[in-house]
C-alpha positions as a Markdown table, in Angstrom:
| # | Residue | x | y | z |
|---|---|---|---|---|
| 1 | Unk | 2.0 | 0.4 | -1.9 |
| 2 | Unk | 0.1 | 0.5 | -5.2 |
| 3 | Unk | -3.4 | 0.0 | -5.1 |
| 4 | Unk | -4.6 | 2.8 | -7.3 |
| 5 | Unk | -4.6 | 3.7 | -11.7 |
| 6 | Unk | -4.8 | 0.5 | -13.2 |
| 7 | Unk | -6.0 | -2.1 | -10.5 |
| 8 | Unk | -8.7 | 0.7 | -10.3 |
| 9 | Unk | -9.5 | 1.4 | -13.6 |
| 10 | Unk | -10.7 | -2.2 | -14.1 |
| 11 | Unk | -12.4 | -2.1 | -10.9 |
| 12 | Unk | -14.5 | 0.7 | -12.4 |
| 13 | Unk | -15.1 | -1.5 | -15.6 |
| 14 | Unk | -16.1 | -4.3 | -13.8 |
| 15 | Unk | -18.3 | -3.4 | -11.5 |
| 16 | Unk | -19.8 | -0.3 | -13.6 |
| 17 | Unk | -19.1 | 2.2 | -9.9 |
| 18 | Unk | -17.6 | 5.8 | -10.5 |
| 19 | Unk | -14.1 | 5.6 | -10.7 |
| 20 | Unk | -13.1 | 9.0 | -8.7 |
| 21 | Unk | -15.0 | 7.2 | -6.1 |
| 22 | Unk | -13.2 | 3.6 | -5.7 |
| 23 | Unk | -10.3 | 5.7 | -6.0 |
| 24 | Unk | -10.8 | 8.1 | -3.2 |
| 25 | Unk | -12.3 | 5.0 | -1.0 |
| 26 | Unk | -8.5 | 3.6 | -1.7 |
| 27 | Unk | -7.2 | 6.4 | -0.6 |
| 28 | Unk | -9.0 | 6.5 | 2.6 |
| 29 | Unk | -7.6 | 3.1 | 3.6 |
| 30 | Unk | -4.5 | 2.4 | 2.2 |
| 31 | Unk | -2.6 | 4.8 | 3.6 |
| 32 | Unk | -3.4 | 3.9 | 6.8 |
| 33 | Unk | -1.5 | 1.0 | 6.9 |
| 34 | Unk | 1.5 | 2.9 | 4.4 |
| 35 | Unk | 2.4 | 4.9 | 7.3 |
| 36 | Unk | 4.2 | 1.7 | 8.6 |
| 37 | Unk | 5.7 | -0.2 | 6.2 |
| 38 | Unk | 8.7 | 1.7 | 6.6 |
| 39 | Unk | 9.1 | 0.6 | 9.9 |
| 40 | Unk | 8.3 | -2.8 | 9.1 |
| 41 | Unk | 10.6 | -3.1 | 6.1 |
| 42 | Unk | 12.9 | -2.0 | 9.0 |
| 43 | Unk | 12.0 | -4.8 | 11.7 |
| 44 | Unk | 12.5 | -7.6 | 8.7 |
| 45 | Unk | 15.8 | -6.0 | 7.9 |
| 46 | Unk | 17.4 | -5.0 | 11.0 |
| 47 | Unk | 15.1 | -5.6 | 13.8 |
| 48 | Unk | 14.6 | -4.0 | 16.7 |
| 49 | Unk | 18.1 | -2.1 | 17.0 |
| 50 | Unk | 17.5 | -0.7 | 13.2 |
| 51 | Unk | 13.9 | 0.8 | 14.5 |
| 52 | Unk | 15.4 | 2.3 | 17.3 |
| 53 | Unk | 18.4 | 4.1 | 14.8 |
| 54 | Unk | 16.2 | 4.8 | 11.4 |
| 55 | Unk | 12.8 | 5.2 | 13.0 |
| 56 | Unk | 13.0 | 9.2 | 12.1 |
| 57 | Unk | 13.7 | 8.3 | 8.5 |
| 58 | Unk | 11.1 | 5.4 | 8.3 |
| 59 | Unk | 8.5 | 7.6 | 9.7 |
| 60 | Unk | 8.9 | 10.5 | 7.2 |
| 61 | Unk | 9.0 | 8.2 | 4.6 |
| 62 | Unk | 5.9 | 6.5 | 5.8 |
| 63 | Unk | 3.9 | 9.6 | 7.0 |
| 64 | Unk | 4.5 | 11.7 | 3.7 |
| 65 | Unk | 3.8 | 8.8 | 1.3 |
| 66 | Unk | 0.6 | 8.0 | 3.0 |
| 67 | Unk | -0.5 | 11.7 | 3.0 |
| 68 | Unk | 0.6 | 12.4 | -0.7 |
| 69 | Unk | -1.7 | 9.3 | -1.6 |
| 70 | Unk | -4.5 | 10.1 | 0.1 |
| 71 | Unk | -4.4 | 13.8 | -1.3 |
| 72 | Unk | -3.5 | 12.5 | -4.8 |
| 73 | Unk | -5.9 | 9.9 | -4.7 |
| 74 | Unk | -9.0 | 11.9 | -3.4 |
| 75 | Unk | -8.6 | 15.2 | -5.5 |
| 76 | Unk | -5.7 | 15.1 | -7.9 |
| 77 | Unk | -5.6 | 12.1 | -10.4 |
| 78 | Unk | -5.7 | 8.3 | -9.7 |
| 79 | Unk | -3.2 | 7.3 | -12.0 |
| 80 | Unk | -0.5 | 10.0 | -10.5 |
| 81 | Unk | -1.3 | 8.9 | -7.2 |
| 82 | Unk | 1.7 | 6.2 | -6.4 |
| 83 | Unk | 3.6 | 8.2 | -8.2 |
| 84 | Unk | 3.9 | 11.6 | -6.4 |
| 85 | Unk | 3.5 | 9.8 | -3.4 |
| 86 | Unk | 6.8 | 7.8 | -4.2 |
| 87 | Unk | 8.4 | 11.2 | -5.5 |
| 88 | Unk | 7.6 | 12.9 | -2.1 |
| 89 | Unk | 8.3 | 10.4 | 0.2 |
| 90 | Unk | 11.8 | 10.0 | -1.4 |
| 91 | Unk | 12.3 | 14.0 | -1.8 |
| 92 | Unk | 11.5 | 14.5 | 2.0 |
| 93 | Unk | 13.8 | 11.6 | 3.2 |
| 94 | Unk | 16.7 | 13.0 | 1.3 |
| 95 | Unk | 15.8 | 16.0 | 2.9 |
| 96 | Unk | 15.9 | 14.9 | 6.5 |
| 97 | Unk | 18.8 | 13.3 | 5.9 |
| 98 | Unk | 20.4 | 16.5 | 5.3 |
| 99 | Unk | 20.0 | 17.8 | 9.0 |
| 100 | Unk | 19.5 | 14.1 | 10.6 |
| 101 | Unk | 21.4 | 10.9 | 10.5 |
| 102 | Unk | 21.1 | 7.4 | 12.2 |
| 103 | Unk | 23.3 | 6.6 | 14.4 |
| 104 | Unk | 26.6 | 4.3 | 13.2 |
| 105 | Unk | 26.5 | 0.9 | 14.0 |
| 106 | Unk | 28.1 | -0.3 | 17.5 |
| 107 | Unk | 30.2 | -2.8 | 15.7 |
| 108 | Unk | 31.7 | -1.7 | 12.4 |
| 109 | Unk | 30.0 | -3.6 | 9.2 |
| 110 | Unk | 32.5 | -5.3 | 6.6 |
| 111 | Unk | 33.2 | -3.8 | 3.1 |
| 112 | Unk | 31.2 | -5.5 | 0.7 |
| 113 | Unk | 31.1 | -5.1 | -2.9 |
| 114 | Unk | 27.5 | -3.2 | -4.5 |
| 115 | Unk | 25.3 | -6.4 | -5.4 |
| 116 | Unk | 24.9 | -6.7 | -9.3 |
| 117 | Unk | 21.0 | -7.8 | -9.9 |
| 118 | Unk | 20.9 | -11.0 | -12.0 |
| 119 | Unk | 23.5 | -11.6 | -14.2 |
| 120 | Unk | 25.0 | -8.7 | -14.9 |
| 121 | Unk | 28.8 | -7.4 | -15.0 |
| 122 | Unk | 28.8 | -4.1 | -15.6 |
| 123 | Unk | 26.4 | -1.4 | -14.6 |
| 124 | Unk | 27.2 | 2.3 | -15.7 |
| 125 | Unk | 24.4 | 3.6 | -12.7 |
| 126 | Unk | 25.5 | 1.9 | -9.9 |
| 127 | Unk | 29.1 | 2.9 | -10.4 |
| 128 | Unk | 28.0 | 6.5 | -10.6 |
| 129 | Unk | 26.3 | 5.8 | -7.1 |
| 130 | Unk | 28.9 | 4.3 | -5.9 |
| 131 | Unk | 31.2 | 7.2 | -6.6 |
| 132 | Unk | 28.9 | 9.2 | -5.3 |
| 133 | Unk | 28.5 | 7.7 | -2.0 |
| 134 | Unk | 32.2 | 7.5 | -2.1 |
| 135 | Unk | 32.8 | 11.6 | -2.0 |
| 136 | Unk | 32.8 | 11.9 | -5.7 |
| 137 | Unk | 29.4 | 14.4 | -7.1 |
| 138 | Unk | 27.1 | 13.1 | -9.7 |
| 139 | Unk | 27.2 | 15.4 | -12.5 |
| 140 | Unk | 23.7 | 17.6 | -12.6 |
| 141 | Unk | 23.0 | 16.6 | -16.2 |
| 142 | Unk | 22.9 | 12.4 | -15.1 |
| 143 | Unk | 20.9 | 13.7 | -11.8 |
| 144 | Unk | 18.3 | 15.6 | -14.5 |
| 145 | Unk | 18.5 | 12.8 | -17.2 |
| 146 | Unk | 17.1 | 10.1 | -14.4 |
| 147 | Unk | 14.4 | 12.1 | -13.2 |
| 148 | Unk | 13.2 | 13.0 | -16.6 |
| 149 | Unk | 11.1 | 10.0 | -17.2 |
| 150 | Unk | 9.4 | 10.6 | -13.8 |
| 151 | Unk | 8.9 | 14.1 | -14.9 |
| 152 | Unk | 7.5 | 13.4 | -17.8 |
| 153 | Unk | 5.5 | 10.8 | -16.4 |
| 154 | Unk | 4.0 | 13.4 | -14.3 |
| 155 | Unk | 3.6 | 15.9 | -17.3 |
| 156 | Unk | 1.3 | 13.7 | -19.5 |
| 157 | Unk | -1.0 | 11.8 | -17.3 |
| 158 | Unk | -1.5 | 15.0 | -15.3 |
| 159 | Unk | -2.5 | 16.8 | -17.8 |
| 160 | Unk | -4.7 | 14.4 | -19.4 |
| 161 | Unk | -6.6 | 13.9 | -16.3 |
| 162 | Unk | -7.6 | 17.6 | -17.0 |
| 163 | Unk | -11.5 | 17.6 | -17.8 |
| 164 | Unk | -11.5 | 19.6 | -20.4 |
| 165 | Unk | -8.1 | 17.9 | -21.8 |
| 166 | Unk | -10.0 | 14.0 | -20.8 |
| 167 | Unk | -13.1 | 15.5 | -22.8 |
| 168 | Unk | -11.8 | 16.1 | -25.6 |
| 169 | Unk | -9.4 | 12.7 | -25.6 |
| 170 | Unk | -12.3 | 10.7 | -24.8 |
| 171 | Unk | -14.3 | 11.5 | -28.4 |
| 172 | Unk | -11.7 | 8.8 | -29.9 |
| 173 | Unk | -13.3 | 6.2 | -27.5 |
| 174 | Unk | -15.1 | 3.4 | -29.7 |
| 175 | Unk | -18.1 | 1.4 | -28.4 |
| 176 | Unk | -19.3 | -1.6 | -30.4 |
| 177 | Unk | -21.6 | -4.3 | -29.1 |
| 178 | Unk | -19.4 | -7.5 | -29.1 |
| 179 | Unk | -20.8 | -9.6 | -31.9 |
| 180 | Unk | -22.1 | -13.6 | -30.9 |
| 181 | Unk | -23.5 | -12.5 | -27.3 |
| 182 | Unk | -27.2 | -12.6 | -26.8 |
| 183 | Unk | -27.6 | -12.2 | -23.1 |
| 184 | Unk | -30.8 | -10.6 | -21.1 |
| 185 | Unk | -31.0 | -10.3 | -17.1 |
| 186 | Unk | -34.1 | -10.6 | -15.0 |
| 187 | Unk | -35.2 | -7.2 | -16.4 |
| 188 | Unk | -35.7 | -8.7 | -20.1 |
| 189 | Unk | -33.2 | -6.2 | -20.4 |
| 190 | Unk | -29.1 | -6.5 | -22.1 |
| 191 | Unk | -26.4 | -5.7 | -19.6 |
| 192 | Unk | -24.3 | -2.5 | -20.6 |
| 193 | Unk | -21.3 | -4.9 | -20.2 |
| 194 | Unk | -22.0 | -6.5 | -23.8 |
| 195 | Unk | -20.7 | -3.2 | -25.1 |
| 196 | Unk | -17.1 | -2.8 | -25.5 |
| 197 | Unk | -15.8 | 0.1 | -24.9 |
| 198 | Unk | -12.1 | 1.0 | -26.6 |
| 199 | Unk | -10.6 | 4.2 | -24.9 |
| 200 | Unk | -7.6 | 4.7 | -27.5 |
| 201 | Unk | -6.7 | 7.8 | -25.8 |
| 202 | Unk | -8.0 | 8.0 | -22.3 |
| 203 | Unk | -6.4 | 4.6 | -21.0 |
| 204 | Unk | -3.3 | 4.6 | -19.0 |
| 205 | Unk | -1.3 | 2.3 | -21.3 |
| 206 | Unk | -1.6 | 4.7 | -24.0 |
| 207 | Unk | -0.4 | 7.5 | -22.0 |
| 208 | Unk | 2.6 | 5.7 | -20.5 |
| 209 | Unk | 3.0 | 5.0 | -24.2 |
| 210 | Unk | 3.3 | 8.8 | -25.0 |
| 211 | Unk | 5.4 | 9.2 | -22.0 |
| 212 | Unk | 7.9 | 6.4 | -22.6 |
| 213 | Unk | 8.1 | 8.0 | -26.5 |
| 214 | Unk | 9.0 | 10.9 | -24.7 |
| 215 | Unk | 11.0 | 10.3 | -22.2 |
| 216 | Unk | 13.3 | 8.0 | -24.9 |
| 217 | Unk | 13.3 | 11.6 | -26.9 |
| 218 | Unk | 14.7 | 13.6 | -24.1 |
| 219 | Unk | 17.3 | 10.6 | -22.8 |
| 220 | Unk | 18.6 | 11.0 | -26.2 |
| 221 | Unk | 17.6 | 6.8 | -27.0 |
| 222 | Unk | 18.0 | 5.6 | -30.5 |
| 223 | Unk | 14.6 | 4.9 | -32.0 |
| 224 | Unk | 16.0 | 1.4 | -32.9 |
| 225 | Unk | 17.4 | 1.3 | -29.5 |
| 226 | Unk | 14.0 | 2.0 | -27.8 |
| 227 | Unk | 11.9 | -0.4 | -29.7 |
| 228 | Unk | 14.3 | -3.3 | -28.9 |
| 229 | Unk | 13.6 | -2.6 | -25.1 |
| 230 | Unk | 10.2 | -2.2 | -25.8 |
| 231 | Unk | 10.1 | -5.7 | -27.7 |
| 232 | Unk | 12.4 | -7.5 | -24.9 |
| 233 | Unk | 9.9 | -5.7 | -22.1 |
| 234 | Unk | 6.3 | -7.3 | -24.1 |
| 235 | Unk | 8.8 | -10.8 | -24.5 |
| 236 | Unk | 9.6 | -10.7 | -20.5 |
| 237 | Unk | 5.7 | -9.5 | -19.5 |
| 238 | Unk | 4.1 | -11.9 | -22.4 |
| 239 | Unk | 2.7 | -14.6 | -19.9 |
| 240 | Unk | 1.6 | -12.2 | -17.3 |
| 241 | Unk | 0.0 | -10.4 | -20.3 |
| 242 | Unk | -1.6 | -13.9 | -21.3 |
| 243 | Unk | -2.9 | -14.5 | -17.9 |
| 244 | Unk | -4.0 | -10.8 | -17.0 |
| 245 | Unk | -6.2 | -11.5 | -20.5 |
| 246 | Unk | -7.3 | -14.8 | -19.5 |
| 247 | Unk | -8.9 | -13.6 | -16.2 |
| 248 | Unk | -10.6 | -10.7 | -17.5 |
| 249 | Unk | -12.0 | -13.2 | -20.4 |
| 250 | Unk | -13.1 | -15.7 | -17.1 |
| 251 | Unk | -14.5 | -12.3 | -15.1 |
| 252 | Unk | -17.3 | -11.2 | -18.0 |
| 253 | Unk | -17.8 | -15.1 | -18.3 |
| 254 | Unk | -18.5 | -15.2 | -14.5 |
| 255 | Unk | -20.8 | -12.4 | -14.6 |
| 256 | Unk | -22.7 | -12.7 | -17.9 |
| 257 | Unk | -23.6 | -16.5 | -16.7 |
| 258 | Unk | -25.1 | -15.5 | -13.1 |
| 259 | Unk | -22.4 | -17.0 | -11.4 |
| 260 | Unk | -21.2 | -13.7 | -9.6 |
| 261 | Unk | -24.5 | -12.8 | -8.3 |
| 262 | Unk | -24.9 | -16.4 | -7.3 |
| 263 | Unk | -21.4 | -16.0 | -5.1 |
| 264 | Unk | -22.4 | -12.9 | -4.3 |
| 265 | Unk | -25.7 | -13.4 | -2.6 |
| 266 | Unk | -23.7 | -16.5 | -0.7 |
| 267 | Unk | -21.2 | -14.5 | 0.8 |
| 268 | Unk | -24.0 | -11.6 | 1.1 |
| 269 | Unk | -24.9 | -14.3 | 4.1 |
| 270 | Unk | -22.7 | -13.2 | 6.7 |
| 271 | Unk | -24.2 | -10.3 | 6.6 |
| 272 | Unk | -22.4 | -7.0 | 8.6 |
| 273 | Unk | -19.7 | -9.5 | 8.9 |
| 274 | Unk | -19.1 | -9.5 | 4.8 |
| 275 | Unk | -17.1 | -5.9 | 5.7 |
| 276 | Unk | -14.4 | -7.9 | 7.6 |
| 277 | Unk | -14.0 | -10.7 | 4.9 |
| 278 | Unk | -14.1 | -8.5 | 1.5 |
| 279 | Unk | -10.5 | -7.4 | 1.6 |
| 280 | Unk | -9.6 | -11.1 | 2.8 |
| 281 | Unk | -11.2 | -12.1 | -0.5 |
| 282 | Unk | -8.9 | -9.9 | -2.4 |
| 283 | Unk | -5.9 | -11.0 | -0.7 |
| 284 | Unk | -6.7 | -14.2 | -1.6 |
| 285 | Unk | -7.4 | -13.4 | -5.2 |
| 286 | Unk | -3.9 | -11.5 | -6.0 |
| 287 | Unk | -1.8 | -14.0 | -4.3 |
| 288 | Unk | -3.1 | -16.7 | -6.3 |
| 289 | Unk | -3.2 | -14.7 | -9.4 |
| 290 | Unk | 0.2 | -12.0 | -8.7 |
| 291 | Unk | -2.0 | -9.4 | -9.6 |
| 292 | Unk | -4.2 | -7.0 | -8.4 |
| 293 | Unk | -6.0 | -5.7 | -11.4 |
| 294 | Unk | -6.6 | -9.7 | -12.0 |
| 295 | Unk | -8.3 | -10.1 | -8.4 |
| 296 | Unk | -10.7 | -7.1 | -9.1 |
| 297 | Unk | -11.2 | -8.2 | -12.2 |
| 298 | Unk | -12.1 | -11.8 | -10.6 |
| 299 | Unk | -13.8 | -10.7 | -7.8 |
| 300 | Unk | -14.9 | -7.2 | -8.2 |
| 301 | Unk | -18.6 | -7.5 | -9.2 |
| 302 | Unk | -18.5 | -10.4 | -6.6 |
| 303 | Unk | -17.9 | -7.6 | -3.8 |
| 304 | Unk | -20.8 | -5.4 | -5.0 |
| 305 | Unk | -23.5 | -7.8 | -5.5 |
| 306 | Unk | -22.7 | -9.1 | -1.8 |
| 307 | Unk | -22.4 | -5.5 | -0.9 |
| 308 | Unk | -26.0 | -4.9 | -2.0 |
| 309 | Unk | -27.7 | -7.9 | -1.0 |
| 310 | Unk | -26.3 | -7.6 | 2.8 |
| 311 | Unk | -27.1 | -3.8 | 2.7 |
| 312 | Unk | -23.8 | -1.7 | 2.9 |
| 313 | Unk | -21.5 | 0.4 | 0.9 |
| 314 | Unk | -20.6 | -1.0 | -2.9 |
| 315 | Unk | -17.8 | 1.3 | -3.3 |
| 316 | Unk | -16.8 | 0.3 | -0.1 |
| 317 | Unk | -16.8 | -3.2 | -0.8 |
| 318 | Unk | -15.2 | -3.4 | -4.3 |
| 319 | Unk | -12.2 | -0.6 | -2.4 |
| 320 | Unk | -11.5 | -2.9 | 0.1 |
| 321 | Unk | -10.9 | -5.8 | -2.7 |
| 322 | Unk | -7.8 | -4.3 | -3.8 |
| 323 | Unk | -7.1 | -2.7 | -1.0 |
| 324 | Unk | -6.8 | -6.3 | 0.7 |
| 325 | Unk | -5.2 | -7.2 | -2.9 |
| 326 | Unk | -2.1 | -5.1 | -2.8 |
| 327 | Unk | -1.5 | -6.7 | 0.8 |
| 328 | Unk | -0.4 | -9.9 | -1.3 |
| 329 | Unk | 1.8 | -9.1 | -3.6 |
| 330 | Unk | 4.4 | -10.0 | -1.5 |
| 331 | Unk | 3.1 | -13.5 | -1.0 |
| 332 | Unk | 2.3 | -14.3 | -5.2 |
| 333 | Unk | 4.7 | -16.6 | -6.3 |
| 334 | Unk | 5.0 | -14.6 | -9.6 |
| 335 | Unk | 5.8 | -12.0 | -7.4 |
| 336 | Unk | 8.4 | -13.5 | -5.4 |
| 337 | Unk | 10.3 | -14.8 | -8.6 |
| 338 | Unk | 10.4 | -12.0 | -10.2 |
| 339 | Unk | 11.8 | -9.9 | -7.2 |
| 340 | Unk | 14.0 | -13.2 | -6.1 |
| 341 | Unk | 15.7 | -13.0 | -10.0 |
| 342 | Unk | 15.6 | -9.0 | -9.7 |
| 343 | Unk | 18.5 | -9.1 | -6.8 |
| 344 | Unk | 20.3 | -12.2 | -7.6 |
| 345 | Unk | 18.5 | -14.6 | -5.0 |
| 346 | Unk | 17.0 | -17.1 | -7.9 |
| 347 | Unk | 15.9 | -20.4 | -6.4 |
| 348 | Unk | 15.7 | -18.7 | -2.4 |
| 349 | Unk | 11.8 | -17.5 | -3.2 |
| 350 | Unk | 11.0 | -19.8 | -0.6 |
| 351 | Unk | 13.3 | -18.0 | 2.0 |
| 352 | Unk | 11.4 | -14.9 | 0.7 |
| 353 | Unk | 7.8 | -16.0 | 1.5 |
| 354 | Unk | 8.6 | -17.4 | 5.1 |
| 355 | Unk | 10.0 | -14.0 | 5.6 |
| 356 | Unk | 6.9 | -12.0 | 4.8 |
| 357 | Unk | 3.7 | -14.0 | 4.8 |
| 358 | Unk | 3.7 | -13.3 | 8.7 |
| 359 | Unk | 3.4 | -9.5 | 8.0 |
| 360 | Unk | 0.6 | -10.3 | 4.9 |
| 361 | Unk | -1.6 | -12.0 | 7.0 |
| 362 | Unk | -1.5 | -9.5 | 10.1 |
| 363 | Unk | -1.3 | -6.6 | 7.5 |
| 364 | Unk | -4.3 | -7.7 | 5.6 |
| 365 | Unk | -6.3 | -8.2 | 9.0 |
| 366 | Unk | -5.6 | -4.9 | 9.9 |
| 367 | Unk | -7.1 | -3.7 | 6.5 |
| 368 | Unk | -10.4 | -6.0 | 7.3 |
| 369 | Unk | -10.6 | -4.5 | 11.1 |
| 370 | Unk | -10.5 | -1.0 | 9.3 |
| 371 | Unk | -13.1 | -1.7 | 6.4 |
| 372 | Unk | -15.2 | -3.3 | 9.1 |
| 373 | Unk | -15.1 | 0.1 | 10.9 |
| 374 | Unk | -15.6 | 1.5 | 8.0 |
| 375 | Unk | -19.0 | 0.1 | 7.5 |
| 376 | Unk | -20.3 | 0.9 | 10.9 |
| 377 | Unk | -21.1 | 4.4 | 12.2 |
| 378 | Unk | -17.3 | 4.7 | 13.7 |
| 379 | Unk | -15.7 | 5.1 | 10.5 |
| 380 | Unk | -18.4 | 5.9 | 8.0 |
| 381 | Unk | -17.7 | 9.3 | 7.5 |
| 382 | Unk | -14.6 | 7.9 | 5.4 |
| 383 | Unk | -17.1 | 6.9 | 2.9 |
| 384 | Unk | -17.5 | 8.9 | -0.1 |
């Protein structure tokens, strides 16, 4: 459930609002809902007789991760957010699991062979899984090897979110005003967005850079071995790059020509009412584009010029846009290929979609009854 570090960093650009504050408004509604995807993941699964054997399990899972991201999100580091909550969730499981087990099936379940994602034929992990679910130990050195990267992970961007660490990473930041733009608001005035801003050191790509350098280092990766994946990785994400690109390029367009405020002081005309429809808005905006970061990008500055015009919260606002964004990831078609080709069902993404838009729609409904509350005295106090 990742609605936080990069989706959220270019919220912040967009719309010019603190960051530390979009993210701790994300972290005051997401996990509200994470709490129970575990059990929902469940119901699509199993149904009703594998909530009534796992429900301890999906619980934990659910209950840590939404606690880990709401504490990570309001006071540690946004972009380490999805990332201990994933590492805590998964830790706790494994420990409950220790002391705690569903109960076996009434009728026994056939042997299957592990399921080979894609095309492959030969997988050195999952036959060390395998063996290890069969009786046989993994050895402690794989077990520290594939943790590493997450370690590291944790390592870098931790410590770069450090003040006095960010400080002195952001004097490499270069601001130029980009050249061919001559554009005033209805102050006579230029907007602050005609400066670029280029945070070599301070943005999360670069850092993930650093740990991925790392974490090749420690994993023992040939150098020529590392920049080939890193090659065949820009080669597999080169459209999505293209069209993450082209909807930022559309976004300053959109809000440099008026048209932004012009939407926004439409939709600022259902007044109150604009609480329950903002995270609809990003739902719409990521399942059409696959991705979050696109959506805020699209519609962030939308959210907080309707925000101001019908009177409530812009943080609020411009939150529950990728808040409601996340909500339909599982319904983007880009989405849905690329997890259809990640387990072998290529060509069944249709299957897919009937599966889960039911739970996207009543999911991201539940998110627009909660930002509503959120922007009436019930909920309010959730608002930084």
């Amino acid at each position: 459930f990742g609605a936080i570090a990069i989706p959220i960093t270019t919220l912040a650009q967009v719309t010019g609002l603190p960051k530390h504050d979009l993210s701790a408004m994300v972290g005051r509604q997401c996990p509200l809902i994470a709490v129970v995807l575990p059990l929902i993941l469940i119901v699509i699964v199993d149904g009703r007789r594998g909530v009534r054997e796992a429900w301890p399990a999906a619980l934990t899972a659910g209950a840590v991760f939404a606690a880990v991201q709401f504490a990570a999100s309001n006071y540690i580091s946004p972009e380490l957010t999805d990332i201990l909550a994933s590492l805590s969730s998964a830790a706790c499981l494994m420990g409950l699991l220790r002391v705690w087990s569903p109960r076996p099936p009434a009728t026994p379940v056939a042997a299957r062979r592990p399921a080979i994602a894609g095309a492959a034929e030969h997988d050195a992990a999952l036959e060390r899984r395998v063996r290890a679910d069969e009786g046989e130990p993994m050895p402690r050195a794989d077990l520290i090897a594939a943790f590493a990267p997450y370690a590291i992970i944790i390592v870098v961007l931790g410590a770069c979110s450090l003040h006095g660490i960010a400080s002195q990473l952001e004097t490499a930041t270069s601001k130029f005003d980009w050249p061919g733009l001559h554009v005033l608001n209805a102050a006579g005035k230029a907007p602050a967005s005609l400066v670029f801003k280029l945070n070599w050191l301070t943005a999360a790509g670069t850092q993930l850079l650093v740990a991925g350098i790392l974490a090749a280092a420690v994993l023992r990766v040939a150098p020529a071995r590392a920049l080939a994946v890193y090659v065949r990785t820009l080669r597999l994400l080169l459209w999505p790059i293209v069209t993450v690109c082209a909807v930022l390029a559309l976004a300053y367009v959109m809000n440099l020509s008026g048209q932004t405020i012009t939407l926004g002081m439409w939709a600022a005309g259902a007044g109150g009412l604009f609480a329950f429809l903002s995270p609809l808005i990003g739902w719409f905006g990521t399942a059409v584009t696959g991705s979050d970061t696109s959506s805020n990008s699209l519609f962030g500055a939308l959210q907080v010029a309707a925000a101001r015009h019908a009177h409530l919260s812009p943080v609020l606002m411009a939150a529950a846009n990728s808040s409601g964004g996340v909500l339909a990831k599982m319904v983007s078609p880009q989405n849905l290929a690329i997890g259809a080709a990640a387990v072998g069902l290529g060509g069944r993404e249709g299957d897919i979609f009937r599966q889960v838009i039911g739970w996207s729609l009543v999911l991201v409904l539940a998110m627009a009854a909660i930002v509503l509350l959120q922007s009436t005295s019930v909920l309010s106090w959730m608002v930084p």
